[in-house]
TIGUKOL-528571 format. One line per 5 residues: number of its first residue (from 1); for each residue x, y, z of N, C-alpha, C, CB. Coordinates in Angstrom, 1 decimal. Glycine has a CB too. Example, Ala and Ser with C-alpha at 12.3 -4.5 7.8 and 13.67 -1.06 7.14 Angstrom:
<rs>
1) 13.2/-5.7/7.8/12.3/-4.5/7.8/13.2/-3.3/7.8/11.3/-4.5/9.0  12.8/-2.2/7.1/13.7/-1.1/7.1/12.9/0.0/7.9/14.1/-0.6/5.7
</rs>
This chain:
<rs>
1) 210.9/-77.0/-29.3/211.2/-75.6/-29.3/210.3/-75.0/-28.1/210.9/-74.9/-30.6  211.3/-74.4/-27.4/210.0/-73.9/-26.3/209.8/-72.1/-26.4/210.6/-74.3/-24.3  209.5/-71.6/-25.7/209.1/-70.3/-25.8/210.2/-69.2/-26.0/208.2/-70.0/-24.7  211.2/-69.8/-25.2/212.7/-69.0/-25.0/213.3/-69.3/-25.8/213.6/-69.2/-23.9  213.1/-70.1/-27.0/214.0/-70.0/-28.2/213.8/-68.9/-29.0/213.9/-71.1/-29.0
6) 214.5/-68.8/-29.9/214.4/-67.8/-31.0/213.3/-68.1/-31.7/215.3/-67.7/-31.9  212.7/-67.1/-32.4/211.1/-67.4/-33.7/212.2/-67.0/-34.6/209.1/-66.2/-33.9  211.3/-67.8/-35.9/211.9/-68.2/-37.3/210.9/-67.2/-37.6/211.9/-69.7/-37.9  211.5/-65.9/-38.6/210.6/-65.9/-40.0/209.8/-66.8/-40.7/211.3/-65.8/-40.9  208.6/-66.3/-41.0/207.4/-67.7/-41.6/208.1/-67.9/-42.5/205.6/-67.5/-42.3
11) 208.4/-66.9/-43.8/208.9/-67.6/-45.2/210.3/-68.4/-45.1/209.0/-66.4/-46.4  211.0/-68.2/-44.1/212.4/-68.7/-44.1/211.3/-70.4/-43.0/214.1/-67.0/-43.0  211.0/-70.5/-42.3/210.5/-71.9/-41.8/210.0/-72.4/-42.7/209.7/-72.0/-40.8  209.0/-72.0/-43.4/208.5/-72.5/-44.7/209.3/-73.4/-45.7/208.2/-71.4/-45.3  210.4/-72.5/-46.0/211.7/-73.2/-46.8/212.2/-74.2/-46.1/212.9/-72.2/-47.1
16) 212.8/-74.1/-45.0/213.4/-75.2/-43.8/212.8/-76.5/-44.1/212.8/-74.8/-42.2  211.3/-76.1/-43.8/210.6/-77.7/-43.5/209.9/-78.1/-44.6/209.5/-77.8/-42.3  210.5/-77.5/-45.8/210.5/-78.2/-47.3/209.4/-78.0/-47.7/210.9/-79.9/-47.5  208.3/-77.0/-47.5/207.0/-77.3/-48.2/207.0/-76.3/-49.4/205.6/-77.1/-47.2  208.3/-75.6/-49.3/208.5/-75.2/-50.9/209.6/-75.1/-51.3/208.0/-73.9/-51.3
21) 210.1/-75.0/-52.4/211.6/-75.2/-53.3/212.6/-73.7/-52.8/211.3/-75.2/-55.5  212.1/-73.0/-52.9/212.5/-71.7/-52.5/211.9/-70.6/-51.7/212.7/-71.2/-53.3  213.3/-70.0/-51.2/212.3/-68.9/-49.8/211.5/-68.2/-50.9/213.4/-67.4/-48.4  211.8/-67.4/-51.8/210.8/-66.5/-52.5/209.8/-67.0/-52.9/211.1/-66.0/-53.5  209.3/-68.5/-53.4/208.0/-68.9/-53.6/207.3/-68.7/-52.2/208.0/-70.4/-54.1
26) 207.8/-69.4/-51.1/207.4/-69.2/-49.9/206.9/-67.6/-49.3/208.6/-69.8/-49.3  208.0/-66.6/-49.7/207.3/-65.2/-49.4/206.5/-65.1/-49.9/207.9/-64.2/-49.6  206.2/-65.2/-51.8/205.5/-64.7/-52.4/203.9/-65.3/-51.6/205.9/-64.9/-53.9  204.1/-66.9/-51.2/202.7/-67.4/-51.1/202.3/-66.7/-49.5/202.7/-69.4/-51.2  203.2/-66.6/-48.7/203.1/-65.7/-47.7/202.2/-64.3/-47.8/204.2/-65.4/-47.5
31) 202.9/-63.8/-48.6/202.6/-62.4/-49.1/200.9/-62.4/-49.4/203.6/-62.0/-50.5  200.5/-63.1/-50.0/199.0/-63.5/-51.3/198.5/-64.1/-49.8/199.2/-65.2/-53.2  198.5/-64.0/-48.6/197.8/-64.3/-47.2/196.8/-65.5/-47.1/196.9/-63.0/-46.9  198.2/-66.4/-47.8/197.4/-68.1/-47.5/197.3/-69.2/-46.7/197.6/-68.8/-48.3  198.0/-67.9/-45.3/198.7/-69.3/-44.3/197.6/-68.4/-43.1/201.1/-69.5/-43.8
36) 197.0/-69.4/-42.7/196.3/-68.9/-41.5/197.2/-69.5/-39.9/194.4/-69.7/-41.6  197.3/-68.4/-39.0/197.8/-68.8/-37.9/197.3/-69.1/-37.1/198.4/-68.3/-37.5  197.3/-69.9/-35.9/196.5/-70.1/-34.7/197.5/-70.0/-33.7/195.7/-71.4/-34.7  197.6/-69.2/-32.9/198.8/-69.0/-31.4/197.5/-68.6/-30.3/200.4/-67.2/-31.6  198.0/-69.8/-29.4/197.3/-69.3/-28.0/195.5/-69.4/-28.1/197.8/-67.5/-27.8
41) 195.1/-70.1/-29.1/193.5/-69.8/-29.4/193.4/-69.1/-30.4/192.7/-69.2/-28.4  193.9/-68.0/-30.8/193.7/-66.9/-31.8/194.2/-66.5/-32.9/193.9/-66.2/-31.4  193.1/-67.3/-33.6/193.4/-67.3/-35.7/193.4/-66.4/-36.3/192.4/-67.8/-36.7  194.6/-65.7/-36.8/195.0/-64.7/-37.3/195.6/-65.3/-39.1/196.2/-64.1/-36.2  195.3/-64.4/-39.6/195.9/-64.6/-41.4/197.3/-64.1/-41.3/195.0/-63.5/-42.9
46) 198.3/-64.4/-42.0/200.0/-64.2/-42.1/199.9/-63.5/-42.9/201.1/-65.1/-42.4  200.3/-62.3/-43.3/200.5/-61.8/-45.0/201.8/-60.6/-45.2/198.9/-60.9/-45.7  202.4/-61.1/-43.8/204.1/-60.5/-44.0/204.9/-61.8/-43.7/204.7/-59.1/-42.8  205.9/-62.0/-45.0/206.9/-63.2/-44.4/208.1/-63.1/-43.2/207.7/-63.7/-45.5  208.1/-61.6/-42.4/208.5/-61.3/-41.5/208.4/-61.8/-40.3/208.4/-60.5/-41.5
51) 206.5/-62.3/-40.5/205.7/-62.6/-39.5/206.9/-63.9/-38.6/204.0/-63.1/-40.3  206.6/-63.8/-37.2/207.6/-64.6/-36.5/206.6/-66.1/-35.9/208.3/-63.6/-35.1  207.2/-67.3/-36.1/206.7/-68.4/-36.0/207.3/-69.1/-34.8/206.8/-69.0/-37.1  206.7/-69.3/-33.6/207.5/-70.1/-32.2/206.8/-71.5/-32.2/207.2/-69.3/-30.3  207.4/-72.2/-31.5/206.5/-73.1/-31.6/205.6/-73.4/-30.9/206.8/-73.9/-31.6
56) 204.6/-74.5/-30.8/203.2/-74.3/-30.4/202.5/-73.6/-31.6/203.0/-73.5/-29.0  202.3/-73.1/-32.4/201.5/-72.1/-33.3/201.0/-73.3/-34.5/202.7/-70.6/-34.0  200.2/-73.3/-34.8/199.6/-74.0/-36.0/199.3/-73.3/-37.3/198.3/-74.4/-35.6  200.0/-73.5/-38.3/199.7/-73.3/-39.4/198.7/-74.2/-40.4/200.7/-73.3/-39.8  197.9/-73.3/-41.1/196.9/-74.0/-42.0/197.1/-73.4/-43.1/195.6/-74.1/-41.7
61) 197.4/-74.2/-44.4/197.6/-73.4/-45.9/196.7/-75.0/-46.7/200.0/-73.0/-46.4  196.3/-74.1/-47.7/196.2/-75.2/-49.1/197.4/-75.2/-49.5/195.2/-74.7/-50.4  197.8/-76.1/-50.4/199.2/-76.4/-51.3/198.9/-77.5/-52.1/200.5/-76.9/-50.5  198.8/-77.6/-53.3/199.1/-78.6/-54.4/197.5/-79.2/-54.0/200.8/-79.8/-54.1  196.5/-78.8/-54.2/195.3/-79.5/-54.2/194.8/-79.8/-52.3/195.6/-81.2/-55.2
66) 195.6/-79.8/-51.4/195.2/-80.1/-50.1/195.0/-78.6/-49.0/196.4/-81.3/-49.5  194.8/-79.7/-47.9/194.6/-78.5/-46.7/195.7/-79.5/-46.2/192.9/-78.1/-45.6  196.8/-78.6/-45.8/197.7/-79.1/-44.7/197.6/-78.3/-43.4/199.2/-79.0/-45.1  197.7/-79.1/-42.4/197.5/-78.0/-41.3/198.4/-78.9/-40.0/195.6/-77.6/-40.8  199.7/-77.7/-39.8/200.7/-78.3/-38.7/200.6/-77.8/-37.8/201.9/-78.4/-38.8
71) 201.4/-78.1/-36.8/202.3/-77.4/-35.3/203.8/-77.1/-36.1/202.6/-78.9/-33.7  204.5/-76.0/-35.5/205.3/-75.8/-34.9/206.1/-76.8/-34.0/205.0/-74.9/-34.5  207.3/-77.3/-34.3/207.4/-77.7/-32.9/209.5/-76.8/-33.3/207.0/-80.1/-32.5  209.7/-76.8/-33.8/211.2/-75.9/-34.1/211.4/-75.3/-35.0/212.3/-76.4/-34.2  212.3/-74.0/-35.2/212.9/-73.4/-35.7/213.3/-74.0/-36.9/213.6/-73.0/-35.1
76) 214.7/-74.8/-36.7/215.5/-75.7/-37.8/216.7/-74.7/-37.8/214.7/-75.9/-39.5  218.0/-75.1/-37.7/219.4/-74.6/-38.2/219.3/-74.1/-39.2/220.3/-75.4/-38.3  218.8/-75.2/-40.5/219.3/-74.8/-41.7/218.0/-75.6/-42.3/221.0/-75.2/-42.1  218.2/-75.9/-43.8/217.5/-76.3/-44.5/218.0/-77.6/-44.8/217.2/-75.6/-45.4  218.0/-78.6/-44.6/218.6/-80.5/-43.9/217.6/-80.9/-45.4/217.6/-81.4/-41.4
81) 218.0/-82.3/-44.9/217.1/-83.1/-45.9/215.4/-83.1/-45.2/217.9/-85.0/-46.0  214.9/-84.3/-45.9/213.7/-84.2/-45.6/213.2/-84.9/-44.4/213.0/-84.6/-46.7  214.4/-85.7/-44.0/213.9/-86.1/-42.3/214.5/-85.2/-41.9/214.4/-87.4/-41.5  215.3/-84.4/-41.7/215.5/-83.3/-40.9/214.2/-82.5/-40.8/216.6/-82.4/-41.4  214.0/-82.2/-41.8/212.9/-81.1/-42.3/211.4/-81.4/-41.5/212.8/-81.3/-44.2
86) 211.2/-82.9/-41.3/209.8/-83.5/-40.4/210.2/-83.2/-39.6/209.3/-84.8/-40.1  211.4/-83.2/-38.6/211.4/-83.1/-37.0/210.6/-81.5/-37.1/213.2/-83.3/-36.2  210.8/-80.4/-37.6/210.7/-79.5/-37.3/209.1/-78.9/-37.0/211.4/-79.0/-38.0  208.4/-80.1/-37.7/206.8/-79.8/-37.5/205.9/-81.4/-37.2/206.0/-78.9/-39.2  204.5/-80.8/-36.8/203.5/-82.6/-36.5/202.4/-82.3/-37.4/202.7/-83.1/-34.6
91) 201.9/-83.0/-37.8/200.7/-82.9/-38.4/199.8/-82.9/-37.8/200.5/-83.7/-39.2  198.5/-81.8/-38.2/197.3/-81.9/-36.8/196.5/-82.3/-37.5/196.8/-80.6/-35.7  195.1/-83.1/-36.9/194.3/-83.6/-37.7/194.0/-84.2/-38.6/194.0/-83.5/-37.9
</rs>
């Protein structure tokens, strides 16, 4: 995804790349300001699921006992299976 693509809604990418069952769990955990962003050097907290996600941007959330912390790398069409769903992010660290 490069810069001239479209940004995804966090809670709707969220859903996409499967790290929750539904967009509303995804808003609500959005909402409760548990995803920290990093764009460009600069770590910012998410706490609207409006918030827009390009790629390059790193997300960091706890979930189910861990720290997950990705890249961006696409949008996503739709919500695919679960290999669909990896292309759309990398794991950092």
């Amino acid at each position: 995804m490069s810069e001239t693509d479209d940004a995804c809604r966090a809670d709707v990418w969220l859903w996409r790349a499967r790290f929750f069952k539904t967009r509303s769990m995804a808003c609500r955990f959005v909402e409760e300001g548990r995803i920290r962003l990093t764009r460009a050097g600069i770590e910012s907290r998410i706490d609207k699921p409006s918030r827009a996600l390009k790629g390059g941007d790193v997300l960091v959330f706890g979930l189910g006992g861990r720290v997950i912390a990705v890249r961006v790398l696409g949008a996503g069409e739709r919500r695919g299976p679960a290999s669909e769903a990896r292309e759309m992010y990398e794991v950092v660290g």
